[in-house]
Structure formats: structure tokens, C-alpha cells
C-alpha positions in Angstrom: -8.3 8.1 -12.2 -9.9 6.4 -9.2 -13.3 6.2 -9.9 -14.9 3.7 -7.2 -15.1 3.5 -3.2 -15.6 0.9 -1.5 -16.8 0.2 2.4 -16.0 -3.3 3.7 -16.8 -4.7 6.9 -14.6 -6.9 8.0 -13.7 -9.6 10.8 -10.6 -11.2 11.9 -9.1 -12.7 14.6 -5.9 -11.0 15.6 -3.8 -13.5 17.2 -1.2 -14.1 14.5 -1.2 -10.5 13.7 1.0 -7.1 15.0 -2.4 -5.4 14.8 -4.2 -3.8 12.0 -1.7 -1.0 10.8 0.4 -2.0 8.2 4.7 -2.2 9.5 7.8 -3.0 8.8 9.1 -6.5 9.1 5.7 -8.0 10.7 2.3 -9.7 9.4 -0.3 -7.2 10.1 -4.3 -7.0 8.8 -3.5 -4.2 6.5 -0.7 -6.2 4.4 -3.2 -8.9 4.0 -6.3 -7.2 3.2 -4.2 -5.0 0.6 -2.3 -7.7 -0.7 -5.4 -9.8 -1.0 -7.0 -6.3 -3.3 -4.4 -6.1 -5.4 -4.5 -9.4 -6.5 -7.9 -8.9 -7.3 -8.1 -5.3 -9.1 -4.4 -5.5 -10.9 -3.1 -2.4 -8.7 -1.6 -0.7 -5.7 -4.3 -0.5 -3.3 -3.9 1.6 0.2 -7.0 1.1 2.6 -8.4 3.2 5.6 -10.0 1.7 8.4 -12.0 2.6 11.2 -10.0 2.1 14.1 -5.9 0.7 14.4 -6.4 -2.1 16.4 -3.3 -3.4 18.7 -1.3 -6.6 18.5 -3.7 -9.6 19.5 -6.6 -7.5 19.4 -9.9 -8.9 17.6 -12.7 -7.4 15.5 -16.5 -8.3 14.0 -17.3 -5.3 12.8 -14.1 -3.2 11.8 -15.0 -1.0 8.6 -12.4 -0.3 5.8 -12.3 1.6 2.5 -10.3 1.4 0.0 -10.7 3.3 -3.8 -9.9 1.3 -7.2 -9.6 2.8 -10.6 -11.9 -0.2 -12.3 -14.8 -2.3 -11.2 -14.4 -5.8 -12.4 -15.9 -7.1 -10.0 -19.3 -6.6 -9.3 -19.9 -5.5 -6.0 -21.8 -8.5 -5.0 -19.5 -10.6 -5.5 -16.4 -8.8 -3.7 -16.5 -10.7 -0.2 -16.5 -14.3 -2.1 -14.0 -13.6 -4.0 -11.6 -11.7 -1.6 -12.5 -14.5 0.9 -11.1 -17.3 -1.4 -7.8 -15.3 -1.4 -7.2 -14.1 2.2 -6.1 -16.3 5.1 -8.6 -18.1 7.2 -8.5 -15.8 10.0 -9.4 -12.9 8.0 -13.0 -12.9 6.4 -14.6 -9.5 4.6 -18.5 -10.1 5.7 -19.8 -7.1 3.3 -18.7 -5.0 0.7 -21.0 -1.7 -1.1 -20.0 1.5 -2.8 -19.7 5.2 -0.9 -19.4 7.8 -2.3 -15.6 9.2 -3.2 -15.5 11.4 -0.4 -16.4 9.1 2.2 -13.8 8.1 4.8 -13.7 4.9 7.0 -12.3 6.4 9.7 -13.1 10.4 9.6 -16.8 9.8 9.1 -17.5 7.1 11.9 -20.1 8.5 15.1 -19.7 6.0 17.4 -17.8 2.7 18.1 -18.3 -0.6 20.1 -15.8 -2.5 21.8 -16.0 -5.4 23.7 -13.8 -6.9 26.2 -14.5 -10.6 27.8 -12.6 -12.5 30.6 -13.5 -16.0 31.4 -13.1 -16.9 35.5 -10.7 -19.9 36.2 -7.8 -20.8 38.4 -6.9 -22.6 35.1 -6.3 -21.6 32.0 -8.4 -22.7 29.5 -6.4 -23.7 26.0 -9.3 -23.4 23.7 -9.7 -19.2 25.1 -6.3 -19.0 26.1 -6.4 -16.1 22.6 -9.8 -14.8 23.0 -10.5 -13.7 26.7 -8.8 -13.0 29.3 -8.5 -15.0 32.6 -9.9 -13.8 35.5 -8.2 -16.1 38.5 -9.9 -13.2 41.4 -12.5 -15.2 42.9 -14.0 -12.5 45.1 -14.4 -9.3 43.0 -16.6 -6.7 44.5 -19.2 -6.6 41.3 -21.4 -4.5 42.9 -18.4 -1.2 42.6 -17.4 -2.7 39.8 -20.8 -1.7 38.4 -20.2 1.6 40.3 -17.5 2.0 38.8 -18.7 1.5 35.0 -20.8 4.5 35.6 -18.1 7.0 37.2 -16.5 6.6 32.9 -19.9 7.5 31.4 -19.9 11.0 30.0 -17.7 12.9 28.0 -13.9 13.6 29.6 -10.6 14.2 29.1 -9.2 10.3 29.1 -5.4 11.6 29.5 -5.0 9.3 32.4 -6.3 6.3 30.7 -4.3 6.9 27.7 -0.9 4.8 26.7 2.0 6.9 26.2 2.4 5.8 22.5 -1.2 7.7 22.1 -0.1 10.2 19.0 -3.0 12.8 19.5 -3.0 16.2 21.2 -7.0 16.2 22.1 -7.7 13.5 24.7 -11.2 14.4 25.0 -13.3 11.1 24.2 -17.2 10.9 24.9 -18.2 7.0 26.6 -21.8 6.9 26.1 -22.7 4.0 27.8 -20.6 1.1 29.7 -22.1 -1.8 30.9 -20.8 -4.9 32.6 -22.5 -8.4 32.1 -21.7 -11.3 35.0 -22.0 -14.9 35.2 -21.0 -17.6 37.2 -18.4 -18.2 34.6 -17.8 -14.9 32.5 -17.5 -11.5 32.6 -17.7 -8.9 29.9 -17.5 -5.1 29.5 -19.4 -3.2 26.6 -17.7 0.3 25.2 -19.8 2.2 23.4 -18.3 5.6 22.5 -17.1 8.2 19.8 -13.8 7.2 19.9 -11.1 5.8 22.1 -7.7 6.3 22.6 -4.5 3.9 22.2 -5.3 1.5 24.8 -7.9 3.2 26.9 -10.4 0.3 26.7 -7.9 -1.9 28.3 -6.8 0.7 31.0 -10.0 1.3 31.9 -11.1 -2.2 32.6 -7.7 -3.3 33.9 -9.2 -0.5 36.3 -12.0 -1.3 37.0 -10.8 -5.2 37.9 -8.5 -4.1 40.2 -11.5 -1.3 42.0 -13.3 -5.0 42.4 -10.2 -6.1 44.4 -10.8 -3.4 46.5 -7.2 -1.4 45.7 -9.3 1.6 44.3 -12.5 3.2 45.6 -15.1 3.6 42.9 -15.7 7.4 44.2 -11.7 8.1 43.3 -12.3 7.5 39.3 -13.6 11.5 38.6 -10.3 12.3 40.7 -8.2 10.4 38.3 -9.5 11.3 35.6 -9.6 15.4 36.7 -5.9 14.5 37.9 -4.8 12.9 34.1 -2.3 10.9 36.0 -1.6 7.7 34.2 0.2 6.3 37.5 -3.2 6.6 39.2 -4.6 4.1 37.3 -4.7 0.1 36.9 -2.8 -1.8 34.5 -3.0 -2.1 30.7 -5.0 -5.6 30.6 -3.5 -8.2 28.2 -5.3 -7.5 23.9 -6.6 -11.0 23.5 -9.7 -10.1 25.5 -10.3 -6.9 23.2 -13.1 -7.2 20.3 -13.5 -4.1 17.9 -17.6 -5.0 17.8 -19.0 -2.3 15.3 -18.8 1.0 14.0 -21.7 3.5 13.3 -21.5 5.9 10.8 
């Protein structure tokens, strides 16, 4: 009979991966991280995490827990030994005990997501995986920022929703979005109770194109009153897409 749960946090960079959830015929986080467990404890192990990230999505603070029916290895010593058997890419930074009852993904409050683009008429091959490239050169940052504030407050996200999203509820509360801009960078900070399948991505793919000018920062409550995917910008490439923390 199970007898321990554990809470891991965990980062990993998702390039080489189909994202986190576990599939058929494809390397994902799951298979590893479970995989890497079972080697450890002698037995099946299923884990929960906090959030299903997509395909070439990152994370430095995704949470998993997983239950085991023994406890051979002390608690302290978890990460260092599951490191030395996962890949390089995928590294558990702390592990403690929860109680039984406690669920990864059920029990988190709020999230933080961060998405970065680098500005370049090149691409640059050493963040070609891990931003995005920004080649506009005369984004309007002042809507942009405009814009950032028109998502703050809790809505129904239906129109910045993929059509793969599996739940019925698309309400989602965005607590606070901030953009940060340098001469070479730009980044967006999420910090919410939850998002939906590839509303991080829609959103700023929306935002970058209201700094083109193709959307006026006033029209976002419209789109989002109007839950009309086709209103919005485009889903914005994963690479740029960091799963940052989760608070529980």
C-alpha cells in the first residue's frame, strides 16, 4: 500500500521532447521522469504534474508528485540520485514529502509563465531553442503595454484558447502581466490561476501583432466578450514559453 508522497520541482529544457504528457510513440518528460523513478523505487510509478506543457515548451519551476509504496531513499538525497539517472536536459532541483492527499496539479493557486523573444534580423544559433525571434523593428511598445493591461482580470479566455483545449470552463483569472523591453530583448510575465492550452502563446502572439499596429489595444475586451478565436493573433512558436513557478 502506498505509503509516501512526494513533491518534486523540476526543470527541463523541452526541445528534444513532445511536451510533458506522457504518448504513444514519442520521448516526452513524463516517460523519463517515471522511468528514471522506477529504476530507483523497484516499481510502476505514475506522476502528476502541475501544468502539461506543449512540444518545445521549457520549465524552472514545474512541480510533480508522484506516491511510492517504500522509502529507500531518504528524501535528501532524491534529487542526486534521480539526477545521476535522468538525461542532461532534465534535472529534479528539490524533492519533500506531502501529505497523501496532496495533488500537484489540483492544489496549485497560481502559476508563472514566461515567454522571451530576442530582436534580430538574424537568427541567432545559440537561442534559436529558447526565445523567439522578433525581426519587427518598429513595434509600438507603448500599446503593447496597453495592451498587457486590457488581459488583467478575470475572463472568459475562449477566444485565446487552442481548439485541442479539453475543458468546458474557460474562465481563467490573469493577475498581473507585465512586459520588460530592451534594446535587445523582450519578455512577457504570466502570472495567473491557470491557463488554457496555448493561451499564453495566443495572447502574446497578440499582443506582437497590436504593436504592428493590425489591432487596436481598445478592441482586446471586444475579443474577448466576442470568444472568437479568428479575432485574434497567431499561436507564437513554444521555444519561447518557460513554465517559471507554481504556488500552492
Amino acid at each position: 500500500m502506498e505509503k509516501n508522497n512526494i513533491k518534486m520541482t523540476i526543470a527541463y529544457d523541452g526541445t528534444n521532447y513532445f511536451g510533458f504528457q506522457r504518448q504513444k510513440n514519442v520521448l516526452t518528460i513524463q516517460e523519463v521522469l517515471e522511468e528514471a523513478l522506477e529504476k530507483l523505487y523497484g516499481h510502476e510509478i505514475k506522476i502528476l504534474a502541475a501544468g502539461r506543457t506543449d512540444s518545445g515548451v521549457h520549465a524552472r519551476g514545474q512541480v510533480i508528485n508522484f506516491r511510492t509504496i517504500n522509502d529507500r531513499i531518504p528524501i535528501h538525497k532524491l534529487p542526486l540520485a534521480l539526477n545521476s539517472v535522468l538525461p542532461d536536459d532534465v534535472v529534479v532541483k528539490e524533492a519533500t514529502r506531502v501529505p497523501l492527499e496532496f495533488n500537484s496539479r489540483k492544489h496549485a493557486k497560481k502559476k508563472k509563465y514566461r515567454y522571451y523573444c530576442y530582436k534580430s534580423y538574424y537568427r541567432d544559433p545559440f537561442l534559436r531553442n529558447y526565445a523567439y525571434q522578433l525581426k519587427e523593428g518598429n513595434l509600438n511598445y507603448d500599446k503593447m503595454n496597453e495592451a498587457c493591461r486590457e488581459f488583467i482580470g478575470k475572463h472568459d479566455f475562449t477566444a485565446f484558447s487552442a481548439s485541442g483545449t479539453e475543458v468546458e470552463n474557460k474562465v481563467r483569472e490573469i493577475y498581473d502581466l507585465n512586459m520588460s523591453n530592451t534594446k535587445n530583448s523582450l519578455t512577457f510575465e504570466f502570472l495567473g490561476d491557470g491557463f488554457l492550452y496555448k493561451m499564453v502563446r495566443i495572447i502574446v502572439g497578440t499582443i506582437i501583432i497590436i504593436g504592428n499596429g493590425k489591432i487596436c489595444p481598445s478592441k482586446v475586451k471586444d475579443i474577448i466578450k466576442q470568444k472568437d478565436r479568428s479575432l485574434t493573433g497567431p499561436t507564437i512558436a513554444p521555444h519561447g514559453l518557460y513554465l517559471e513557478k507554481v504556488y500552492y
